[in-house]
PLY file of the C-alpha trace (Angstrom):
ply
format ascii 1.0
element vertex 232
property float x
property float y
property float z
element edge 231
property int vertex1
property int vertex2
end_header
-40.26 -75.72 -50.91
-38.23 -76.68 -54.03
-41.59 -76.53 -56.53
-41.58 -72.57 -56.21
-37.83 -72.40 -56.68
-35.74 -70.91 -59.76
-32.60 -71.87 -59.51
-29.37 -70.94 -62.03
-26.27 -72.75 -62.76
-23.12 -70.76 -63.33
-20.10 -72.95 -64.95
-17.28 -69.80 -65.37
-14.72 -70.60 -67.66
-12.28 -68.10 -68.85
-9.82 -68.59 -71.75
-6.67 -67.75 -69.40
-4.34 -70.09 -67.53
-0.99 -70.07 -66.33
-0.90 -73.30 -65.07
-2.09 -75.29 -67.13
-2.50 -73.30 -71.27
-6.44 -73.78 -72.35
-7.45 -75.54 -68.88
-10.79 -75.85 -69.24
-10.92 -77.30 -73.07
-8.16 -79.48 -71.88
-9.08 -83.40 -72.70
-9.74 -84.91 -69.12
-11.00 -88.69 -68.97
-11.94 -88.35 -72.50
-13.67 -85.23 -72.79
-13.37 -81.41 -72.82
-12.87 -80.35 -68.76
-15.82 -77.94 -68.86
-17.61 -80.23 -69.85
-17.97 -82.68 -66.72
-19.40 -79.59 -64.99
-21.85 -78.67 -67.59
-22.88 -82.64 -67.82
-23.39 -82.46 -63.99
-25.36 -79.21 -64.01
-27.52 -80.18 -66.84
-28.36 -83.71 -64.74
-29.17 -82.17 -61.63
-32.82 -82.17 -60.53
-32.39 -78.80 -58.86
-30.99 -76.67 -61.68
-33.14 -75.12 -63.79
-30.56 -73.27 -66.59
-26.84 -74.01 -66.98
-25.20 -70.99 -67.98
-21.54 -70.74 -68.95
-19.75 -67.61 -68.84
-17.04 -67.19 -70.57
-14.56 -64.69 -72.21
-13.51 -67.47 -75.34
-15.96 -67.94 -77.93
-14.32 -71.41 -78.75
-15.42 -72.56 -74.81
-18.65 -70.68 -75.68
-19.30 -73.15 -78.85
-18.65 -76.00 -77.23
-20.88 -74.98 -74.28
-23.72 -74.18 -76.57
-23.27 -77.43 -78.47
-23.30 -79.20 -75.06
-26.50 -77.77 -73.69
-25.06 -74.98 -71.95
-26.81 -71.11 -72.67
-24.03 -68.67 -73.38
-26.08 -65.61 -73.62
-23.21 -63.27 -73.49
-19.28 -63.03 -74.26
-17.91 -62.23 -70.21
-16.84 -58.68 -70.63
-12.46 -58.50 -70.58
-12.43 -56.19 -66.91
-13.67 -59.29 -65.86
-11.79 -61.89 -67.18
-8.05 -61.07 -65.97
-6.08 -62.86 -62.97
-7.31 -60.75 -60.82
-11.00 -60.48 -61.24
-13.62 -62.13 -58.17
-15.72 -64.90 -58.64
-18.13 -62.78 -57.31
-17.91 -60.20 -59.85
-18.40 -62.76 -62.23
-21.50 -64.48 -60.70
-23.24 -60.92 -60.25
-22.51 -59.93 -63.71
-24.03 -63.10 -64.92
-27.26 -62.79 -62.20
-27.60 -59.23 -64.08
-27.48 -60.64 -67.73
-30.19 -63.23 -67.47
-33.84 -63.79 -66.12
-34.86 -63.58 -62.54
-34.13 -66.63 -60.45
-34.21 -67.39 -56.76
-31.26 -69.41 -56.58
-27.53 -69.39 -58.02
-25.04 -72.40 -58.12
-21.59 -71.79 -59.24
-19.99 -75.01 -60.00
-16.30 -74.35 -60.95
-15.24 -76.44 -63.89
-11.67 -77.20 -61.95
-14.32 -79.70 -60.37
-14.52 -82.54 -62.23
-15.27 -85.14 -59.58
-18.53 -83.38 -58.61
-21.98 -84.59 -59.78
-25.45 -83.94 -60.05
-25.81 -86.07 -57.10
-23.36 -84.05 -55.02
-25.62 -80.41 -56.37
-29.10 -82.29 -55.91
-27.80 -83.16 -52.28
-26.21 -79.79 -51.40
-28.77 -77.76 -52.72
-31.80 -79.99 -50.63
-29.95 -80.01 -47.49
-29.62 -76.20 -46.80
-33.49 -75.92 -48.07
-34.13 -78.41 -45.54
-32.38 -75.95 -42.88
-34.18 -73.19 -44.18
-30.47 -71.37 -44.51
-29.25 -68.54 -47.89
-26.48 -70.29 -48.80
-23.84 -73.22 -48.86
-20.32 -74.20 -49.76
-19.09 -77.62 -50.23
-16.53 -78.45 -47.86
-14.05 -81.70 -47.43
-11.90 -83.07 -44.27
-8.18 -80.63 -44.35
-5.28 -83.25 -45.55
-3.26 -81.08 -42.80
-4.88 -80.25 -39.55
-4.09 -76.96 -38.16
-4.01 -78.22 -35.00
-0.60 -80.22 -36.17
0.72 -76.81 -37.62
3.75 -74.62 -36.48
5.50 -71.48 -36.82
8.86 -71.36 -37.04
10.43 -68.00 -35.14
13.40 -65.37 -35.96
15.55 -67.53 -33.77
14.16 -70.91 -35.38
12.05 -71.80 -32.45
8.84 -73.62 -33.00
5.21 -72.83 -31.88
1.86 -73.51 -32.83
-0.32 -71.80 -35.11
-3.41 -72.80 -33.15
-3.18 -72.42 -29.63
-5.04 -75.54 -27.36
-2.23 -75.29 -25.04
-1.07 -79.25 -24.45
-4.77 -80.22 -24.76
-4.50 -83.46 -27.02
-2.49 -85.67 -26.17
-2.92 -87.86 -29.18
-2.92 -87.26 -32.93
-6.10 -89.30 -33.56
-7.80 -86.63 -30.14
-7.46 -83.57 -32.21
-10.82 -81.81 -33.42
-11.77 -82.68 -37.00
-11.20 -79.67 -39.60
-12.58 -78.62 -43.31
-11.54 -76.70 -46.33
-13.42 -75.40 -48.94
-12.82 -77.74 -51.63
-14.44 -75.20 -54.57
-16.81 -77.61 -56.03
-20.12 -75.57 -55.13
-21.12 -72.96 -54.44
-25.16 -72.01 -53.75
-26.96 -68.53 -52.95
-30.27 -67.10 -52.37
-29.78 -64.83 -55.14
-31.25 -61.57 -53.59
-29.41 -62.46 -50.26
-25.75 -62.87 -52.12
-26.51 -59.76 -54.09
-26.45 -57.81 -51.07
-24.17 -60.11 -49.33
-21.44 -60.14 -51.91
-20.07 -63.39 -50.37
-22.06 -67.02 -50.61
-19.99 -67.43 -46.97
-21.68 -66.08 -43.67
-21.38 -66.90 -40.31
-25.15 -69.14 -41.41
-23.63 -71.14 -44.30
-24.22 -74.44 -44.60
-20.98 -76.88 -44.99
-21.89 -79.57 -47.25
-19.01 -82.43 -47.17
-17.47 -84.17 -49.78
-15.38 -86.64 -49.37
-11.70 -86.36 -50.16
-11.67 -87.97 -53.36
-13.99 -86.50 -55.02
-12.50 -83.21 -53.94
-9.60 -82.32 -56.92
-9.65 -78.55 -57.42
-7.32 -78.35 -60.31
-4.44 -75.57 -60.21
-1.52 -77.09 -61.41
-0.76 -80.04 -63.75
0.16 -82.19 -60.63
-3.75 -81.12 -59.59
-4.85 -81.93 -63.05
-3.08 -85.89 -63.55
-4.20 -86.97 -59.92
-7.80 -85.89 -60.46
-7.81 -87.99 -64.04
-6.38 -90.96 -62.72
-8.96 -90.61 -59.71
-12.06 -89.74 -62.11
-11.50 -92.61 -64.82
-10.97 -94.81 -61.34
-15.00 -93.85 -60.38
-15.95 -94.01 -63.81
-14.73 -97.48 -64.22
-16.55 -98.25 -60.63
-19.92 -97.76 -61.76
0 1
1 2
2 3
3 4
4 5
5 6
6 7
7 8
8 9
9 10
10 11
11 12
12 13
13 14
14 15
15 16
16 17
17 18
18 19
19 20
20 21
21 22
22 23
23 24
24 25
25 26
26 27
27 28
28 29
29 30
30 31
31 32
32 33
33 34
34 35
35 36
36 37
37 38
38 39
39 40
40 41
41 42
42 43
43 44
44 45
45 46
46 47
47 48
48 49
49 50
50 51
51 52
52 53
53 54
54 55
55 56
56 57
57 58
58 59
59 60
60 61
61 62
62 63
63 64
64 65
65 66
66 67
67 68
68 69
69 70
70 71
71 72
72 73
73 74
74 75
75 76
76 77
77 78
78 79
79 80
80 81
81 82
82 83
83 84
84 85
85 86
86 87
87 88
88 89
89 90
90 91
91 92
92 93
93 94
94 95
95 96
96 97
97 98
98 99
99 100
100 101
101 102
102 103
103 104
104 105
105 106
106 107
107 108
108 109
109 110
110 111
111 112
112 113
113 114
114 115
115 116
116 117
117 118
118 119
119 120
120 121
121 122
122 123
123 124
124 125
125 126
126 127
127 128
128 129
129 130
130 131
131 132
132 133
133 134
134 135
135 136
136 137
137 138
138 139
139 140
140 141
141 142
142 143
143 144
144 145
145 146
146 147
147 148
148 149
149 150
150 151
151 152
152 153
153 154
154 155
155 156
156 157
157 158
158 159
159 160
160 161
161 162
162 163
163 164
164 165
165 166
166 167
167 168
168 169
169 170
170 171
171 172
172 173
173 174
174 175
175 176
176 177
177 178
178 179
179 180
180 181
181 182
182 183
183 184
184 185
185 186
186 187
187 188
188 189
189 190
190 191
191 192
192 193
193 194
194 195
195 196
196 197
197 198
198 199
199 200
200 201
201 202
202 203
203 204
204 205
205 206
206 207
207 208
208 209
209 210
210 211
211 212
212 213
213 214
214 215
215 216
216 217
217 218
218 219
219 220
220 221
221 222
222 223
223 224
224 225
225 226
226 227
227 228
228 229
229 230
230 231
């Protein structure tokens, strides 16, 4: 199946960032933050073209010097706080050649690889599914969540009604950790989402699961990248 398949890489990367000023050209582990993401896209076996889109045209020369194709500046209606990945993706699906496949790989993603893609990517081929999100185990179950009400009293947000008895009994849960992101392209064109009720959940382990917000986000993911890069 994979031999007839086109498939794009999308790194976005947008000049703005109230968290943390000039996130994504940020040093991190010794190099530019975009750049892990571009370095994983351009090693994966299943990408075929790493795009980068981008409203800055200093990320857009360092992109280009890295191997990335920045074939356009990412127009400003979609480069505010309040513009959809989505919108982005499709804009950039428009603005290129035809391809059969799209992976967004966020650049607040530094832990993923090219292993992680290659594996993702395979996997929901192999179920013969249109799309995929990477997924890791919640750090706080639901099932161990409560509301508090206008009097103070306590009940659960999930109802399983005395059920579990035991911490360690409760049913396993997952959050999108935001490191990937794949569609059949025509199928997320008319989709608009790369999440139906048919999506694949490909997990990641904790660890390598830092989406970075903040500069808490941003220091913890470091320490835990130059950790794995010393391991190998």
């Amino acid at each position: 199946m994979r031999a007839h398949k086109k498939v794009l890489g999308i790194i976005p990367a947008r000049k703005g960032s109230k968290g943390i000023p000039k996130k994504n050209i940020k040093s991190f582990a010794g190099k530019e933050l975009i750049l892990w993401s571009i370095e994983a896209a351009i090693g994966s076996n299943s990408i075929d073209k790493t795009l980068v889109s981008t409203d800055c045209k200093e990320i857009a020369a360092l992109s280009s010097n890295n191997g990335a194709d920045v074939p356009f500046i990412r127009p400003m209606e979609l480069s505010s706080d309040h513009s959809k990945a989505i919108d982005v993706v499709l804009h950039a699906i428009e603005n290129t050649e035809i391809f059969d496949y799209v992976i967004l790989l966020q650049p607040t993603s530094p832990l993923r690889t090219s292993k992680h893609i290659d594996e993702a990517f395979n996997q929901m081929l192999d179920r013969n599914l249109k799309s995929c999100v990477s997924i890791s185990i919640t750090k706080s179950n639901p099932y161990l969540m409560y509301n508090i009400g206008s009097n103070s009293t306590v009940s659960s947000v999930l109802s399983h009604q005395g059920q579990y008895s035991r911490r360690q009994d409760y049913p396993q849960c997952y959050e999108l950790n935001g490191a990937i992101y794949i569609a059949q392209v025509d199928w997320l064109k008319k989709n608009k989402s790369f999440i139906s009720k048919d999506t694949f959940g490909y997990i990641m382990s904790q660890n390598q699961s830092y989406d970075i917000d903040t500069m808490d986000d941003f220091l913890l993911a470091e320490k835990e990248k130059i950790k794995l890069n010393y391991q190998k």
